[in-house]
Backbone of each chain as ProteinMPNN parsed JSONL, in Angstrom:
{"seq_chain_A": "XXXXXXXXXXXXXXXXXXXXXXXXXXXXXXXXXXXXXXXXXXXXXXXXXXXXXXXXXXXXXXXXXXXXXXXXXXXXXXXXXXXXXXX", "coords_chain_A": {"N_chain_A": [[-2.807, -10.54, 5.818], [-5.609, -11.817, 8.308], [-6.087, -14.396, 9.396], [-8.5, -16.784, 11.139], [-8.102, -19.643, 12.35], [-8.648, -23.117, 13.321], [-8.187, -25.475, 15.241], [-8.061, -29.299, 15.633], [-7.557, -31.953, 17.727], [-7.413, -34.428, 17.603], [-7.211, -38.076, 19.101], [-5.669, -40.741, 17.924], [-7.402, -43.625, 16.248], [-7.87, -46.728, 18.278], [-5.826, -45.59, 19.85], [-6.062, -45.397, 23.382], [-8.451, -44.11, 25.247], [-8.923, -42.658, 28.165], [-10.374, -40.569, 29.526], [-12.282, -40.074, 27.486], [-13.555, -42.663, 27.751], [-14.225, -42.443, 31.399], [-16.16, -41.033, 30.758], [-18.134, -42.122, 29.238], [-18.644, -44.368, 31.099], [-19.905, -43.01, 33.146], [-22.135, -41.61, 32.192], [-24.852, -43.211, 31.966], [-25.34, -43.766, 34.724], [-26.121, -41.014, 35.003], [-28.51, -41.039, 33.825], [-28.644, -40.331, 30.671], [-29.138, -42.183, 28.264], [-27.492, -44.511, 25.526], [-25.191, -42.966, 24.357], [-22.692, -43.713, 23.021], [-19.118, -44.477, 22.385], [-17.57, -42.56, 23.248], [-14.891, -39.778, 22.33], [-12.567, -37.577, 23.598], [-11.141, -34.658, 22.587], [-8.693, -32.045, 21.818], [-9.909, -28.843, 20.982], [-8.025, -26.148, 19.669], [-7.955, -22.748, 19.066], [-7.539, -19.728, 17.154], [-5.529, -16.737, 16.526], [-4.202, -16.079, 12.918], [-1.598, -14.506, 11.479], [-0.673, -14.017, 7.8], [0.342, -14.042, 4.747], [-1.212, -15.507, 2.745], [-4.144, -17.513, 2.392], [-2.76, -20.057, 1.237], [-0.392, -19.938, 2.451], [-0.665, -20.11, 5.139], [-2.016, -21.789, 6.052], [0.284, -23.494, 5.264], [2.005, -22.612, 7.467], [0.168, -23.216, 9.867], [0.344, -26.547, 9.631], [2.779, -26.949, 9.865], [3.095, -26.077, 12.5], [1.397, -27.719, 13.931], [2.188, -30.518, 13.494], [4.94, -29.993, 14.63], [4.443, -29.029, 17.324], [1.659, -28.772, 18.512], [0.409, -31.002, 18.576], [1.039, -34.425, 19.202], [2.6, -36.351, 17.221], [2.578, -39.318, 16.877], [0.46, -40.657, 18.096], [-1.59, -38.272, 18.084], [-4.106, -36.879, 15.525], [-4.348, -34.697, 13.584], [-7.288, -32.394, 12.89], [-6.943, -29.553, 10.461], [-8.962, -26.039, 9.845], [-9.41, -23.347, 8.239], [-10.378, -19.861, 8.353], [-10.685, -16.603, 6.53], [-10.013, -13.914, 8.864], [-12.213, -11.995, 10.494], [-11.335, -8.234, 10.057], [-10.507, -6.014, 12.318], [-9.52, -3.594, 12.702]], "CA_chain_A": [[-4.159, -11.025, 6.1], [-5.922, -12.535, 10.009], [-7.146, -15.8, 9.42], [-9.115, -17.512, 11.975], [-7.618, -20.487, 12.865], [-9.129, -24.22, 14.443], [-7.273, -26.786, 14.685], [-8.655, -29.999, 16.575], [-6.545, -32.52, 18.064], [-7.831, -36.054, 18.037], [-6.636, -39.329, 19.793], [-5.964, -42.01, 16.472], [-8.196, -45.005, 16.035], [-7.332, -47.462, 18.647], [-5.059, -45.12, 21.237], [-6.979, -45.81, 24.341], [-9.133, -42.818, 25.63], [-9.472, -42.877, 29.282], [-11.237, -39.333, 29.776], [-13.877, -40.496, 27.101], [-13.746, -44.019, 28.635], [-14.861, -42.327, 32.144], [-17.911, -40.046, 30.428], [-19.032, -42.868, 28.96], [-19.596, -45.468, 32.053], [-20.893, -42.294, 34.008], [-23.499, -41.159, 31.632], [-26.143, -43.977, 32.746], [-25.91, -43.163, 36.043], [-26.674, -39.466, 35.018], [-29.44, -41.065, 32.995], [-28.354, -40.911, 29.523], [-28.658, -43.871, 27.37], [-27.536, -44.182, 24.26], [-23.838, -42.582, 24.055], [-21.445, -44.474, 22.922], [-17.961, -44.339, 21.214], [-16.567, -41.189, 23.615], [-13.686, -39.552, 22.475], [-12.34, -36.435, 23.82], [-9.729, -34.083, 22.549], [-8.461, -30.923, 22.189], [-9.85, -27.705, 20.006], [-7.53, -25.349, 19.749], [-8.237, -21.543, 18.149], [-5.766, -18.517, 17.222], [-5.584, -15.736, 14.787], [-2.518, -16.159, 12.669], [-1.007, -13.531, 9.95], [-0.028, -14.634, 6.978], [0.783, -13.609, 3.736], [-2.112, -16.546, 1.79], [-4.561, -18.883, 2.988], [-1.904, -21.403, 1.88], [1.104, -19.64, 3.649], [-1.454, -20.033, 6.397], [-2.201, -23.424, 5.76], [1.316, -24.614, 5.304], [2.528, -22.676, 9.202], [-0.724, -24.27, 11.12], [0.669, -27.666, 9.305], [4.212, -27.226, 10.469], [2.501, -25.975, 14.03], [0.602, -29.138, 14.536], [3.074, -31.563, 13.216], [5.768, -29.516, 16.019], [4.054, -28.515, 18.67], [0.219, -28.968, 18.775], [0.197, -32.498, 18.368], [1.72, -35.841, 19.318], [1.7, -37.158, 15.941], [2.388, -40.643, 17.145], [-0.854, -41.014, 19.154], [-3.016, -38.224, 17.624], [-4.107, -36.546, 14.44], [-5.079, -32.975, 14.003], [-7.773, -31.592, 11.446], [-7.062, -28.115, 10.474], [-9.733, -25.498, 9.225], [-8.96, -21.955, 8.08], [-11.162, -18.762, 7.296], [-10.081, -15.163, 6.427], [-11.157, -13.706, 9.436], [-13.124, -10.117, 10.245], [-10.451, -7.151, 10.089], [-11.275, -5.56, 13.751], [-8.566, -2.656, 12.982]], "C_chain_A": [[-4.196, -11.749, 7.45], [-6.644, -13.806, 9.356], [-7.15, -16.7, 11.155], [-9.109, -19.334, 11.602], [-8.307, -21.643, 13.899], [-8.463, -25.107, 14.127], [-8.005, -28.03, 16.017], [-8.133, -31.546, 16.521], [-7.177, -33.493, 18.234], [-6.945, -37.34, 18.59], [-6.533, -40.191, 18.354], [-6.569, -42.698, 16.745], [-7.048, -45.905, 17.256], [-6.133, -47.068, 20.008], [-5.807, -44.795, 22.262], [-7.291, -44.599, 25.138], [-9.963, -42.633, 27.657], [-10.267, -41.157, 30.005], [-12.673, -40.012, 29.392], [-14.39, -41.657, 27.658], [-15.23, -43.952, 30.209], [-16.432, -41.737, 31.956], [-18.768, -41.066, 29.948], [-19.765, -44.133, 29.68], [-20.506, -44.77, 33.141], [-21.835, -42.089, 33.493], [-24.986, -42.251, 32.015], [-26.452, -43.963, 33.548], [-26.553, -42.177, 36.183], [-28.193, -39.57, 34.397], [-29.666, -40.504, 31.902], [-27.888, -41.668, 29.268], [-28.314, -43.572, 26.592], [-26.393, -43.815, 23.721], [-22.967, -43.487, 24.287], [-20.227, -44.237, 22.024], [-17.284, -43.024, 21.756], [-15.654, -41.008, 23.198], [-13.218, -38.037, 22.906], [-10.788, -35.746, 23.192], [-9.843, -32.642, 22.537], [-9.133, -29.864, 20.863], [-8.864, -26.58, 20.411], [-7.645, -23.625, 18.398], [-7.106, -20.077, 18.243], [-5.931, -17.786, 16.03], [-4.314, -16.055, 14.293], [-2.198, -15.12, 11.288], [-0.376, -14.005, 9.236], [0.134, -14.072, 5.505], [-0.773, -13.809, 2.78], [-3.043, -17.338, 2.492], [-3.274, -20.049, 2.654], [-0.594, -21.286, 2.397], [0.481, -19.689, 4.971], [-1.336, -21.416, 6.76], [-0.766, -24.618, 6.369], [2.53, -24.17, 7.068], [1.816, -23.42, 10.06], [-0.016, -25.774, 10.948], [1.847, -27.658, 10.157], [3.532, -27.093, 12.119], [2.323, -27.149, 14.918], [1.314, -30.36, 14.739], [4.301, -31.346, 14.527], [5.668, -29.566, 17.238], [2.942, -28.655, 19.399], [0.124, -30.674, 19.392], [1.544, -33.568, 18.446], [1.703, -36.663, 18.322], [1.733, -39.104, 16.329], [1.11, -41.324, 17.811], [-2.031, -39.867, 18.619], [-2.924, -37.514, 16.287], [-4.55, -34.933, 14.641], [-5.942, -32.927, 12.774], [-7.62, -30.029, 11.199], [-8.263, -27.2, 9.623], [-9.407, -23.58, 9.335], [-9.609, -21.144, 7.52], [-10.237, -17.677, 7.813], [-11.094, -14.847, 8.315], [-11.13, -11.816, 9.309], [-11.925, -9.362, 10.038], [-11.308, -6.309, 11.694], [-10.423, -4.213, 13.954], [-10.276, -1.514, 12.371]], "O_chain_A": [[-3.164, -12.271, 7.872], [-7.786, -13.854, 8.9], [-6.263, -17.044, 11.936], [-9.838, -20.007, 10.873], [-8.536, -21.34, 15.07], [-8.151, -25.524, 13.011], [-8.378, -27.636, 17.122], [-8.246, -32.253, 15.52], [-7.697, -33.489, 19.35], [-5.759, -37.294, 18.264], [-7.577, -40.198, 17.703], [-6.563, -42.717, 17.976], [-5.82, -45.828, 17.218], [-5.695, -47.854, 20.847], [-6.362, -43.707, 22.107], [-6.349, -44.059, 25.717], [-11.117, -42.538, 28.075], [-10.564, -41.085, 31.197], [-13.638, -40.352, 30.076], [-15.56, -41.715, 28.035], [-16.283, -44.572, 30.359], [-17.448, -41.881, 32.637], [-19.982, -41.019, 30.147], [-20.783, -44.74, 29.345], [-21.396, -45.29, 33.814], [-22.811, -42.329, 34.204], [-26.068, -41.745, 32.312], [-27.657, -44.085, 33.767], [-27.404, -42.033, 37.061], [-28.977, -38.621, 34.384], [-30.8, -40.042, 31.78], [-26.778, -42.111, 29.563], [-28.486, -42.38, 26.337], [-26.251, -44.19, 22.557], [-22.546, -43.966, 25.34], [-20.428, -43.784, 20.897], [-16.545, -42.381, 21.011], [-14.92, -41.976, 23.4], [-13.814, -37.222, 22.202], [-9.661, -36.224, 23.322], [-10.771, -32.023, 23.057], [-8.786, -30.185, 19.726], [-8.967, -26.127, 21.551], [-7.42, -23.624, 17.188], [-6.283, -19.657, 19.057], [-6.332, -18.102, 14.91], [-3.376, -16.293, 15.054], [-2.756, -15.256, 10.199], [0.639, -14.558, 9.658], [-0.437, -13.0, 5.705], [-1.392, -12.883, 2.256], [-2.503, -17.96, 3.406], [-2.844, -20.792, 3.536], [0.166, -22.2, 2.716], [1.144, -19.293, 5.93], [-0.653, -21.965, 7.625], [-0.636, -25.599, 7.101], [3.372, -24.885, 7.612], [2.341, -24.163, 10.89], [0.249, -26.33, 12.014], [1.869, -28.374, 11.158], [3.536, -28.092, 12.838], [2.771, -27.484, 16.014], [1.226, -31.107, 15.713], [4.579, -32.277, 15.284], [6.453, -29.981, 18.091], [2.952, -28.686, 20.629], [-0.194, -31.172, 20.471], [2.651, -33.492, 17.913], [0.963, -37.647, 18.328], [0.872, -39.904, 15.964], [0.984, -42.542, 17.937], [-3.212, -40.215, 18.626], [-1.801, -37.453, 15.788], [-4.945, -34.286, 15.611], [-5.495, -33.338, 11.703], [-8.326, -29.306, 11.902], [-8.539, -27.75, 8.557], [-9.249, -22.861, 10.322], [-9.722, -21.247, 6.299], [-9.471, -17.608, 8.774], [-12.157, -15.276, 8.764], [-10.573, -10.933, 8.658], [-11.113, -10.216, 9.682], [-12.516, -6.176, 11.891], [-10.455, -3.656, 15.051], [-10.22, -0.285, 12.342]]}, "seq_chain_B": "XXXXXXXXXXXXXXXXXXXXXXXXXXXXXXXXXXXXXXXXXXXXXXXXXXXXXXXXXXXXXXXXXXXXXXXXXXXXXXXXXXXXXXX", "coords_chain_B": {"N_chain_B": [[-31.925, -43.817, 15.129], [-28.885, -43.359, 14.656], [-26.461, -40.893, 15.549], [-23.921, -39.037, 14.981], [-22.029, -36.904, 17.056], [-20.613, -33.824, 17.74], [-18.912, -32.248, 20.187], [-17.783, -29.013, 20.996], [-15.773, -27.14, 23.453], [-15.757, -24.347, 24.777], [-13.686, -21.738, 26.718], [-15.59, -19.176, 27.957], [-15.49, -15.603, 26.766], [-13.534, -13.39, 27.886], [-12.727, -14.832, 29.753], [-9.588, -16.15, 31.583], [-7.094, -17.751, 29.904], [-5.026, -20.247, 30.855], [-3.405, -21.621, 29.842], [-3.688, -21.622, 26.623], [-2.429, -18.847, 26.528], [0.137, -19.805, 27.738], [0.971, -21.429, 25.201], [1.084, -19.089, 23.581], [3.021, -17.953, 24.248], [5.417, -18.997, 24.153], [5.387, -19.819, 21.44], [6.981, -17.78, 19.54], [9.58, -18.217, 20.229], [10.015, -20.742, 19.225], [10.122, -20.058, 16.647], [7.707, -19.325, 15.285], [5.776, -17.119, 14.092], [3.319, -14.208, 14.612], [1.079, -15.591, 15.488], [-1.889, -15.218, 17.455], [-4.148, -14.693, 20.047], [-4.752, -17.33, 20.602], [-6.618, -19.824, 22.04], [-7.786, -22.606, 23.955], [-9.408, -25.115, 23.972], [-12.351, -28.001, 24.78], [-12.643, -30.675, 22.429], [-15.353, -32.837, 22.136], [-16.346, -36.042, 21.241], [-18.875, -38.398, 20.07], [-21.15, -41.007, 19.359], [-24.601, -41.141, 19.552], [-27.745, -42.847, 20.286], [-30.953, -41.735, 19.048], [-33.959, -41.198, 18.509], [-35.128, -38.967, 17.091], [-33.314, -35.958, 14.84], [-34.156, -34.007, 16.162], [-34.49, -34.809, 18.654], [-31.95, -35.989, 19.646], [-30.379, -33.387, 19.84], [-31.789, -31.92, 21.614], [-30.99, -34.119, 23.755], [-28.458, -33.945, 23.474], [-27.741, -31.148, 24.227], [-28.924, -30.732, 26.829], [-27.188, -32.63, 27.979], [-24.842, -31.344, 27.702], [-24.982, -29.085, 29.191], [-25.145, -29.822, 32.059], [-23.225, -31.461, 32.313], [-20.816, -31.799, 30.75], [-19.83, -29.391, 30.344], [-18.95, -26.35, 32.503], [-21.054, -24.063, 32.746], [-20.855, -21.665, 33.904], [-18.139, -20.797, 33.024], [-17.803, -21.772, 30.484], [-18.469, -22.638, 27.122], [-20.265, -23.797, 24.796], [-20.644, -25.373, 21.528], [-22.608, -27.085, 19.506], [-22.578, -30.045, 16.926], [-24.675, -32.014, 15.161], [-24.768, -34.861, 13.262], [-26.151, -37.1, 10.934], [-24.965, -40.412, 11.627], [-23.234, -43.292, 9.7], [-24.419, -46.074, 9.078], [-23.105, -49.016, 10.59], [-23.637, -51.666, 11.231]], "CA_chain_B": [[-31.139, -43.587, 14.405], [-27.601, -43.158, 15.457], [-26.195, -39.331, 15.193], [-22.461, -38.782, 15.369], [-22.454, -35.871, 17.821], [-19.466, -33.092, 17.903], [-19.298, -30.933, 20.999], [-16.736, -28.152, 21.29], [-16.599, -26.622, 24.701], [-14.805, -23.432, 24.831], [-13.585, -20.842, 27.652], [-15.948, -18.0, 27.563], [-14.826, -14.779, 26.491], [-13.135, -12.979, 29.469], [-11.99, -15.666, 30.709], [-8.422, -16.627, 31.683], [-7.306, -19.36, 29.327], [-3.675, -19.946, 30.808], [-2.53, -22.864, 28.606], [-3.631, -20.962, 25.608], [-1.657, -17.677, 27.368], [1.464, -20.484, 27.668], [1.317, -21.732, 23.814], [1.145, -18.009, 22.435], [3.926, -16.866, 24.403], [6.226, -20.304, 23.627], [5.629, -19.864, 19.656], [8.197, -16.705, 19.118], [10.751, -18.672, 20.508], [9.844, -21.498, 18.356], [9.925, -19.338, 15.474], [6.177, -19.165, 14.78], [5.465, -15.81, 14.54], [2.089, -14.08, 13.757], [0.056, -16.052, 16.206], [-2.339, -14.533, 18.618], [-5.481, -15.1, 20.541], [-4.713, -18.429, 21.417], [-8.069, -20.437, 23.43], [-7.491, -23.812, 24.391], [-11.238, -25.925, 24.442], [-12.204, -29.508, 24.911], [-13.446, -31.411, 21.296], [-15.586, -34.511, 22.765], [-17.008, -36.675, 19.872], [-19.72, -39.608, 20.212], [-22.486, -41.721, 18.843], [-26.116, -41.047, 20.254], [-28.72, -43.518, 19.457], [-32.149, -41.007, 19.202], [-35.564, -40.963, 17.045], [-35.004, -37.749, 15.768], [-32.217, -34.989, 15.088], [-34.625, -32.819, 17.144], [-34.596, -35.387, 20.19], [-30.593, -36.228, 19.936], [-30.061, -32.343, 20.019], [-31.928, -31.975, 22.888], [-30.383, -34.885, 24.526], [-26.714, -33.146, 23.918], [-27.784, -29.691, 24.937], [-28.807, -31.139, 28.485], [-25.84, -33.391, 28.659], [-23.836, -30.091, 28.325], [-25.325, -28.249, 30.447], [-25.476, -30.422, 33.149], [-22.1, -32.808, 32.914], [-20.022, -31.792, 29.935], [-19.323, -28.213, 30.434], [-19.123, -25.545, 33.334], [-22.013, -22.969, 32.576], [-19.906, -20.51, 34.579], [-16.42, -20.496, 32.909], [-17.479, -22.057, 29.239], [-19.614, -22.513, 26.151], [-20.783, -25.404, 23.853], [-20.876, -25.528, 20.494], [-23.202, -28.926, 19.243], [-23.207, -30.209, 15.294], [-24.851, -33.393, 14.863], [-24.895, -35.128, 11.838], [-26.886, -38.632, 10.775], [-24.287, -41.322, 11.357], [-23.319, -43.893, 8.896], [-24.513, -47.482, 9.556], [-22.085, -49.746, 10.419], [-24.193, -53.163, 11.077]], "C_chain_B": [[-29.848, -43.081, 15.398], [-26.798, -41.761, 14.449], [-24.566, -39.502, 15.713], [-22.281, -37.563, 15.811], [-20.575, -35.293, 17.853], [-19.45, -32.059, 18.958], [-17.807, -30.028, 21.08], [-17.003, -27.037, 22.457], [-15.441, -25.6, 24.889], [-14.853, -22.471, 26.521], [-14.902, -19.616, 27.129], [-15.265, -16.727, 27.435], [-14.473, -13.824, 28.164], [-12.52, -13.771, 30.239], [-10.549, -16.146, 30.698], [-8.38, -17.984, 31.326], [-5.049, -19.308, 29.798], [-2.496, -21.083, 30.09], [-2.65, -22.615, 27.054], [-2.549, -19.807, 25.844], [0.076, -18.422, 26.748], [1.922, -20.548, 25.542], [1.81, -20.303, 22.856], [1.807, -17.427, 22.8], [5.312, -17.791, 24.242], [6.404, -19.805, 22.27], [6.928, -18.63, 19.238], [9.432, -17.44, 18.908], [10.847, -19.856, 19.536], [10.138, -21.194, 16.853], [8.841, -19.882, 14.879], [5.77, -17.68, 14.902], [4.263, -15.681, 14.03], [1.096, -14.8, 14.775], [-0.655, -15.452, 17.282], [-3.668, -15.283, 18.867], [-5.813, -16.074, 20.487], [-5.766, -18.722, 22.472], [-7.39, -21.801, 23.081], [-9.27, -24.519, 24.682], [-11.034, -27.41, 24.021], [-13.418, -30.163, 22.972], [-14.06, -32.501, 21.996], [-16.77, -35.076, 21.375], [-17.915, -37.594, 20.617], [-20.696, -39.98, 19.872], [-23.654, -41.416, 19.762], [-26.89, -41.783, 19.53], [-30.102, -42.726, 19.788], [-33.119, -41.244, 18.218], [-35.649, -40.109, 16.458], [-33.814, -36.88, 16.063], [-32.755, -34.348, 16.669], [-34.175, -33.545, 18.435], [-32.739, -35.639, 20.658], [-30.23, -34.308, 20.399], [-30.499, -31.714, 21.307], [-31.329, -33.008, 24.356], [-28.936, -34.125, 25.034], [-26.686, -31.725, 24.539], [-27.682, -30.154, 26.541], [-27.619, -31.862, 29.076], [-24.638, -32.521, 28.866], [-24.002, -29.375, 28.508], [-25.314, -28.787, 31.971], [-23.927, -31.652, 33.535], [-21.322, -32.942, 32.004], [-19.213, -30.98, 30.078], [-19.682, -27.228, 32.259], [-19.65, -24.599, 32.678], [-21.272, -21.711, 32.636], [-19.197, -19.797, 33.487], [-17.142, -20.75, 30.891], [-18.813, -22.019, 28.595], [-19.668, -23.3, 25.304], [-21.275, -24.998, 22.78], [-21.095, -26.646, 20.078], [-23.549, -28.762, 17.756], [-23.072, -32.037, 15.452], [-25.161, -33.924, 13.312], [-25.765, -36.965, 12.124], [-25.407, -39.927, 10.887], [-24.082, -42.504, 10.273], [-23.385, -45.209, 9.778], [-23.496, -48.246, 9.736], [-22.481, -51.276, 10.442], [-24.705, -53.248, 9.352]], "O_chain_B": [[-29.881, -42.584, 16.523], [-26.63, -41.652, 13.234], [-24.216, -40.064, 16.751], [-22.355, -36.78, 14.865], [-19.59, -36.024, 17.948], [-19.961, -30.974, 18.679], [-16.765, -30.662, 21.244], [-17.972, -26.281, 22.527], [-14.297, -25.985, 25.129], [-15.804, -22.522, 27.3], [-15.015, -19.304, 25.944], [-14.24, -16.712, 28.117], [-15.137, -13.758, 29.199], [-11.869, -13.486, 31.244], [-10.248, -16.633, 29.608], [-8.967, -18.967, 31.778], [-4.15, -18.651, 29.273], [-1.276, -21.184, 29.955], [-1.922, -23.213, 26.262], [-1.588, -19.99, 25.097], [0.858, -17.994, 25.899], [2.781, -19.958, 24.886], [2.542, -20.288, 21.867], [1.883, -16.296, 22.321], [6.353, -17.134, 24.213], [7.508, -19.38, 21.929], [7.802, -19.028, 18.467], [10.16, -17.428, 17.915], [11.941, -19.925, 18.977], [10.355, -22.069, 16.015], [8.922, -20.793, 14.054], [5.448, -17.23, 16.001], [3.819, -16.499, 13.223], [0.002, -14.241, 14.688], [0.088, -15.105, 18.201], [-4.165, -16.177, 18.183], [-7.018, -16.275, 20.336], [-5.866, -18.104, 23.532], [-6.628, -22.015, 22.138], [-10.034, -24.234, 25.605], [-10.159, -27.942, 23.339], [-14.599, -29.962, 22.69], [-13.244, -33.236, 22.552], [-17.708, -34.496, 20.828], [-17.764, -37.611, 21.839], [-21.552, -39.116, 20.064], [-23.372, -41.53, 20.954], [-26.933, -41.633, 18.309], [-30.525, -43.026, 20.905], [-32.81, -41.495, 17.053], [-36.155, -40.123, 15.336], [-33.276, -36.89, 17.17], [-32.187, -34.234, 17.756], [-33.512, -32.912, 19.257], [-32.34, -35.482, 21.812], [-29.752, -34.178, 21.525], [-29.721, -31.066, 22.008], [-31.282, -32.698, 25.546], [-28.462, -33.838, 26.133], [-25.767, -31.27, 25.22], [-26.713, -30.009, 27.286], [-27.167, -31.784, 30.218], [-23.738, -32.661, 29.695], [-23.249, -28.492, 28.097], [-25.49, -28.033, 32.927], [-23.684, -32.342, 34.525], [-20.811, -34.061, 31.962], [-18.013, -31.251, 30.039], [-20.604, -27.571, 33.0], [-18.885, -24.06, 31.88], [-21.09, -20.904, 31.724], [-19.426, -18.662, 33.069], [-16.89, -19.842, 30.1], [-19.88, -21.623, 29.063], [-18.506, -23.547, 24.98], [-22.281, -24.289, 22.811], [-20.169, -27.457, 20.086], [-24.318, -27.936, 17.263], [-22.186, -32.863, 15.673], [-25.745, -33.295, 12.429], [-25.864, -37.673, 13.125], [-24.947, -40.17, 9.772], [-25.21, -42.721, 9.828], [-22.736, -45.453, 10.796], [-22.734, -48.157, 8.773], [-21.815, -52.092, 9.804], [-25.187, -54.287, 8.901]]}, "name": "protein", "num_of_chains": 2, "seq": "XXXXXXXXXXXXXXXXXXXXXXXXXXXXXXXXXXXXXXXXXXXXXXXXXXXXXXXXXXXXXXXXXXXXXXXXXXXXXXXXXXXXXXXXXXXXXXXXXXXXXXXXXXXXXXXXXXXXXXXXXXXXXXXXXXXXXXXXXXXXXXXXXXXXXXXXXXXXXXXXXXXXXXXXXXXXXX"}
């Protein structure tokens, strides 16, 4: 089976975000008010073959925990559908 | 009302993603097999204080079109949701 694969890489609570930092003291100049609490990170997308959704499940996990992600500084959420068949 | 805003800003299709390219030709060696079609896009999160969904949604469309994303090269995906109070 292809499952369609997102995985999205967040900064943790409290590890200091200087991307979102900058979007958020420029935006008033650009003239939006109102945004606050920037954080920026990463989406990442990928087909992956797998046997199961949770033989799917449990490679993106090892993935993220390896390679995707810094687990000390950020978190990942993963989300997994079957995807189309395009053969 | 304050909207907790999710933007996901991807490469458009066609386009050379070469840090996605890098990750999906790394994983073999890793022993990850099965992975393909690797994109690489930016998650940016943040609070909007607006009067209505309708008006926050229009707020984030223009903000990424104009100073989030490159028109050109990428593409924006926006889900806002009602935020939870925190005062």
């Amino acid at each position: 089976m292809r499952y369609a694969v997102r995985v999205e890489v967040r900064l943790r609570d409290g590890i200091a975000d200087p991307e979102g930092a900058t979007i958020e003291r420029s935006l008033p100049a650009l003239g939006f008010d109102g945004v606050s609490e920037v954080r920026v990170g990463k989406s990442i997308r990928f087909v992956l073959d797998a046997d199961s959704e949770e033989s799917a499940l449990g490679e993106v996990d090892d993935l993220c925990r390896r390679f995707l992600t810094n687990p000390v500084i950020e978190d990942a959420t993963i989300s997994i559908e079957a995807a189309e068949v395009l053969q």
